[in-house]
C-alpha positions as CSV (number, residue, x, y, z in Angstrom):
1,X,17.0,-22.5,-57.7
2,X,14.7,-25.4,-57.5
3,X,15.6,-26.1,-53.7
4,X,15.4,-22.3,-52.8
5,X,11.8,-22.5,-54.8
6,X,10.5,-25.6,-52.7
7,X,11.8,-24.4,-49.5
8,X,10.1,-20.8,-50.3
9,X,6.8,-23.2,-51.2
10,X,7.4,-24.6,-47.7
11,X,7.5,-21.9,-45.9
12,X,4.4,-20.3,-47.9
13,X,2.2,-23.4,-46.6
14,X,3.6,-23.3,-43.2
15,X,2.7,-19.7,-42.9
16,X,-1.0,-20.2,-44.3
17,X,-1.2,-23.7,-42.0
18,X,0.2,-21.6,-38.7
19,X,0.1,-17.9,-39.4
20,X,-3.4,-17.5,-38.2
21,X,-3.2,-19.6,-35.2
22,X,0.2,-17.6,-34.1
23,X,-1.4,-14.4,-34.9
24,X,-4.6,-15.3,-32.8
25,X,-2.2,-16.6,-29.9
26,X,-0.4,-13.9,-29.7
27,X,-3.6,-11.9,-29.4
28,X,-5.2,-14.0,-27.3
29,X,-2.0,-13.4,-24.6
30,X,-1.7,-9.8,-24.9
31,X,-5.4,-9.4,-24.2
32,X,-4.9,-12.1,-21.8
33,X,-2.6,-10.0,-19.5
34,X,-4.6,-6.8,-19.9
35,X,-7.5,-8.9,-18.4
36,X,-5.3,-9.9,-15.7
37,X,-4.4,-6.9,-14.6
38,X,-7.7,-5.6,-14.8
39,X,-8.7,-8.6,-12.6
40,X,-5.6,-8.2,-10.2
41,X,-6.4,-4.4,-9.8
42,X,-10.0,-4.8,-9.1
43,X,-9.4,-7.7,-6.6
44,X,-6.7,-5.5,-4.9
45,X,-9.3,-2.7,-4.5
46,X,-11.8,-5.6,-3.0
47,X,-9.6,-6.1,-0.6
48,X,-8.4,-3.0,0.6
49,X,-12.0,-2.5,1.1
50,X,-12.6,-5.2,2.9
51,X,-9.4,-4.5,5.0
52,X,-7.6,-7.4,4.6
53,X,-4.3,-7.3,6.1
54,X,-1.6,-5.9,3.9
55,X,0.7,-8.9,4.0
56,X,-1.8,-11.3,3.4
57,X,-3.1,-8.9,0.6
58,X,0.1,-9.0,-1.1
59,X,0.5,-12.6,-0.9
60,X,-2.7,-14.0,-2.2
61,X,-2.7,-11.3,-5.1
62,X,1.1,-12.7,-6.2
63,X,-0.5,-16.6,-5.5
64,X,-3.6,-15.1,-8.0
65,X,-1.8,-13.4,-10.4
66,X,0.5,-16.5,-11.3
67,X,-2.8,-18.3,-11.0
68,X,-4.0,-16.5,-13.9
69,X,-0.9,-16.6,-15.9
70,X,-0.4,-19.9,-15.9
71,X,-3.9,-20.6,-16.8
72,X,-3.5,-18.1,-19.8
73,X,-0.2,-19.6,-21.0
74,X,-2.1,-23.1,-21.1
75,X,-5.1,-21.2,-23.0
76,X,-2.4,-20.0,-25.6
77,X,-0.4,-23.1,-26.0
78,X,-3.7,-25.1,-26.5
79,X,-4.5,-22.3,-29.8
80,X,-1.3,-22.9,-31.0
81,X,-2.7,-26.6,-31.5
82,X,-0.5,-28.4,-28.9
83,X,-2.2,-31.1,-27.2
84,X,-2.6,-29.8,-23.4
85,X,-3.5,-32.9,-22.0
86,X,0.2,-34.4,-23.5
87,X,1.0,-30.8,-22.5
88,X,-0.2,-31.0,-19.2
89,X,1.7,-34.4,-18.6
90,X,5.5,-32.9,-19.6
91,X,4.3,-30.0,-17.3
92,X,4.0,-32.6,-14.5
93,X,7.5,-34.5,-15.1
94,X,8.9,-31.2,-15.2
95,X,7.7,-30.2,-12.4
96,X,8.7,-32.9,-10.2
97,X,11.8,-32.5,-11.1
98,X,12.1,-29.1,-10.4
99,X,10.5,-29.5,-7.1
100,X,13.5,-31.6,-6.6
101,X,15.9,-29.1,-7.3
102,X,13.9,-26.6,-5.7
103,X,13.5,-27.8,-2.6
104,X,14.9,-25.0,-0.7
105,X,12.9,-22.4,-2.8
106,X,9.5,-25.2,-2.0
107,X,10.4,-24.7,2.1
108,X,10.3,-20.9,1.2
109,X,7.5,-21.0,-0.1
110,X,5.6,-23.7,2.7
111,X,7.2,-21.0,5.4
112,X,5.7,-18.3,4.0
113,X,2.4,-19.5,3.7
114,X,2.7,-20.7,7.6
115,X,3.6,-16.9,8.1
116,X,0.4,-16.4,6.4
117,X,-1.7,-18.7,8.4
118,X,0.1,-18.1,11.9
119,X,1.1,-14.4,11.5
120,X,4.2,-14.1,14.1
121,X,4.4,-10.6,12.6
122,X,3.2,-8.1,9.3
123,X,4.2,-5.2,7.7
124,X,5.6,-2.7,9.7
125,X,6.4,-4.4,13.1
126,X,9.7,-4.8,14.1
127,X,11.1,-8.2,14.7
128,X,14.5,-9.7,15.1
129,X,14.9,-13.2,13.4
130,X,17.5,-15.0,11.6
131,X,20.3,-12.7,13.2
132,X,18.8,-9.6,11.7
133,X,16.9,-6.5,13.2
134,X,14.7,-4.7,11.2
135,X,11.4,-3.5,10.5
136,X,9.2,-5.5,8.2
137,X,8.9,-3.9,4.8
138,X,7.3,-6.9,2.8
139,X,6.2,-10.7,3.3
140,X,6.3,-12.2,-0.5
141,X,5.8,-15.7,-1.5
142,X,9.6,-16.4,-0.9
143,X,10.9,-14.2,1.5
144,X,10.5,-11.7,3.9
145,X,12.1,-7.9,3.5
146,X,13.3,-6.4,6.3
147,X,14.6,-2.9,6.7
148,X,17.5,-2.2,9.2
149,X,18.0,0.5,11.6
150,X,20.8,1.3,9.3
151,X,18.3,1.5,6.3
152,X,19.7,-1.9,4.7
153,X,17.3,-4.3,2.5
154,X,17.5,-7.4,4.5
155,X,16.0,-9.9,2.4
156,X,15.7,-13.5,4.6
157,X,14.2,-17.0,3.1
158,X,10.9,-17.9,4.6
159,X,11.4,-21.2,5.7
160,X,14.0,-19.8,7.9
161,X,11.5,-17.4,9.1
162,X,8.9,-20.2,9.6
163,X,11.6,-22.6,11.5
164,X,13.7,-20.2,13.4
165,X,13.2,-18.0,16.6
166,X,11.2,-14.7,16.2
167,X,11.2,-11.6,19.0
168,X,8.4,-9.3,17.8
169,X,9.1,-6.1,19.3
170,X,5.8,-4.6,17.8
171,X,3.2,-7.6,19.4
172,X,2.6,-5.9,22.8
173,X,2.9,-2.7,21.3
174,X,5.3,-1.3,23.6
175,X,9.3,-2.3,23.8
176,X,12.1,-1.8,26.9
177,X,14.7,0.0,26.1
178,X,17.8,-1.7,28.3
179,X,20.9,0.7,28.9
180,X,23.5,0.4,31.6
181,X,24.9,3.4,33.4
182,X,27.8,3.2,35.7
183,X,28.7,6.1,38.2
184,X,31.3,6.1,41.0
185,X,31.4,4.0,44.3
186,X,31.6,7.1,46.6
187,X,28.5,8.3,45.0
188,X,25.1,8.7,46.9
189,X,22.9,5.5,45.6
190,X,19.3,6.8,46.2
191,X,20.2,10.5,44.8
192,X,21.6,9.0,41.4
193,X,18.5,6.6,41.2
194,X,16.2,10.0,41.9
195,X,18.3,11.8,38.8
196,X,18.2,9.1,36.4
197,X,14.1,8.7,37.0
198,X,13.9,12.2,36.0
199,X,15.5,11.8,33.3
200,X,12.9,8.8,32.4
201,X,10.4,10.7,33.2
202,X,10.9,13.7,31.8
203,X,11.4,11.9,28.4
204,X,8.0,12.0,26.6
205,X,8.6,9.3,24.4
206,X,9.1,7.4,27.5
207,X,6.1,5.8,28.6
208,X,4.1,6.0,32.0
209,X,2.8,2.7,31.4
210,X,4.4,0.1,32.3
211,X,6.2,2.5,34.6
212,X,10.4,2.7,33.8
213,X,12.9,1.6,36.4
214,X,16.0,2.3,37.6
215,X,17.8,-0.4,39.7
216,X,21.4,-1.4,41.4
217,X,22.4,-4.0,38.6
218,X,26.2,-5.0,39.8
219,X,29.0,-3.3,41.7
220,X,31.3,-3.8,38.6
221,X,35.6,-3.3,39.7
222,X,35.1,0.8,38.6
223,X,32.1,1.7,39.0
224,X,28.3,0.7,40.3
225,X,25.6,0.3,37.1
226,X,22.5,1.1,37.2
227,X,20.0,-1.0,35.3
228,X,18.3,2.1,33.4
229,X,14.6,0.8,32.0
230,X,12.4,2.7,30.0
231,X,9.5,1.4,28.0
232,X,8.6,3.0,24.6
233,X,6.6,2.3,21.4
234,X,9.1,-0.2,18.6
235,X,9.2,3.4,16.5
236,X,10.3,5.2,19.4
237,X,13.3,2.5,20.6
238,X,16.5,4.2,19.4
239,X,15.6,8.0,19.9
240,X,14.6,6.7,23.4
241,X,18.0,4.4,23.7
242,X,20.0,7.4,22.4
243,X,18.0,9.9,24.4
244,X,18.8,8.0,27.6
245,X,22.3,8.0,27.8
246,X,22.9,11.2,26.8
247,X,20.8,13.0,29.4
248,X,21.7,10.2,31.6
249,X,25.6,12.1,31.5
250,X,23.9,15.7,31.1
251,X,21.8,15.5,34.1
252,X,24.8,13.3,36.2
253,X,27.2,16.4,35.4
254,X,25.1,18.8,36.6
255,X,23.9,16.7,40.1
256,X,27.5,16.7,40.9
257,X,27.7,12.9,40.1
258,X,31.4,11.2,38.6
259,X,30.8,8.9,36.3
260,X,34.1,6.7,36.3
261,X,36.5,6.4,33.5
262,X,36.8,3.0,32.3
263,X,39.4,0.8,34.3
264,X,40.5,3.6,36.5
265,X,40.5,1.0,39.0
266,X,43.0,-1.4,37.5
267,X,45.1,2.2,36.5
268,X,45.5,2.8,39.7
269,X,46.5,-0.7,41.1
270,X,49.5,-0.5,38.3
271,X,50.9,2.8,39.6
C-alpha cells in the first residue's frame, strides 16, 4: 500500500508539474491548425485572384501549409518545455539521415519544383512522358497525376518527369491526328485522295488551320495507304482519330472504292 501511495504521490506532482503545460500545448496546436487553415484558405483566395497558375497554386500552398505546420509543431514542443535549440539539433541528424534514405523521394521533390520553374506543361494539357498518355490532373510536391484516355489515375514520380522526354500535345494548341488507310491497287489515286479530303473537311472538329492532308504513304503487298492527316485541338484527338476511320470506310463504300482485306495478296499466291 505504501508503494501504490508513493507512486499515486508521483503521479499527483507530475500532473500539477506538466498538466498545465500539456493542456496549454494541446490548445496551442488545435488553435494552431485552425489559424492555418484560415491562413491557407485566404492565401488560396489571393491567388486565385491574382491568377496564379493552378499548378503552381497548388504547389506553393502544399510547400506553405507544411511551412506552417512545422513551425507550429516546434511552437508546441518548445511549451511542453523541451529545449528547441537541442530540439532543433536531433531534428537536423534526423534529417540527414532521412535525406539519405529518401533520396529518391528528395529527386521527386527537386523535379517537381523544376516543373515549377520551367513548366513543360500544367493542369489540363495533355502530355505523354514516362510511357504514359494522359491528361494532367495534378502537379503535387512529389508527383504528377495523370488521367488516361482510359480514365486510369496515372500517378508518375517527378524526377522522372524532370529527367525524362516530354511530348506536350496541348503547347501549340492544336494536335495531328495520324491514321493510315489502305485501298486497292486498281483503284483511282486522285479520286480516293478527293473522298478522303471530304471526309476531313467535312469533319468540324477538324481544323482548317493548319490545313489536313491526304498523301500516297507506301504501296504496301495488298493495298496502297494513304497518309490521312487531320489537325484538331488535344480534347478533340480521339473523337477526331475515331471519326476518321470510320467515315474514311463509309464514304470509300459508297465512292465505289475496295478497300483490301488484309493479306489477300499472300492468299492468293498460296492457292
Amino acid at each position: 500500500m505504501e508503494k501504490a501511495q508513493e507512486w499515486f504521490d508521483y503521479g499527483i506532482e507530475l500532473s500539477k508539474e506538466f498538466g498545465p503545460k500539456l493542456l496549454t500545448a494541446l490548445i496551442i496546436y488545435i488553435l494552431g491548425m485552425w489559424v492555418v487553415k484560415k491562413i491557407i484558405k485566404g492565401t488560396r483566395s489571393v491567388m486565385s485572384k491574382s491568377k496564379y497558375d493552378e499548378s503552381l497554386q497548388k504547389f506553393l500552398l502544399n510547400l506553405f501549409a507544411w511551412a506552417l505546420k512545422i513551425f507550429l509543431i516546434i511552437i508546441v514542443i518548445s511549451r511542453l518545455g523541451v529545449d528547441v535549440t537541442t530540439f532543433a539539433a536531433v531534428i537536423a541528424a534526423a534529417g540527414l539521415a532521412v535525406g539519405l534514405a529518401l533520396q529518391g523521394s528528395l529527386s521527386n521533390f527537386a523535379g517537381g519544383v523544376l516543373i515549377m520553374i520551367f513548366k513543360p506543361y500544367k493542369i489540363g494539357d495533355l502530355i505523354e512522358a514516362q510511357g504514359v498518355l494522359g491528361k494532367v490532373k495534378g502537379i503535387e510536391i512529389f508527383t504528377t497525376k495523370l488521367v488516361t484516355p482510359q480514365s486510369r489515375l496515372a500517378i508518375v514520380p517527378n524526377g522522372a518527369m524532370a529527367n525524362g522526354n516530354i511530348i506536350n500535345y496541348t503547347a501549340e494548341g492544336k494536335v495531328r491526328v495520324d491514321t493510315v488507310i489502305g485501298v486497292g491497287y486498281g483503284e483511282d489515286i486522285k479520286k480516293t485522295k478527293e473522298v478522303l479530303m471530304k471526309v476531313l473537311t467535312s469533319n468540324p472538329k477538324v481544323l482548317k488551320d493548319p490545313a489536313p492532308s491526304v498523301n500516297v504513304l507506301e504501296l504496301a503487298d495488298s493495298s496502297v495507304n494513304f497518309a490521312v492527316r487531320p489537325f484538331c485541338e488535344p480534347d478533340d484527338y480521339w473523337d477526331v482519330y475515331f471519326d476518321t476511320y470510320e467515315n474514311s470506310k463509309l464514304a470509300l463504300d459508297e465512292a465505289g472504292i475496295e478497300i483490301p482485306y488484309p493479306h489477300r495478296v499472300n492468299i492468293e499466291k498460296k492457292e
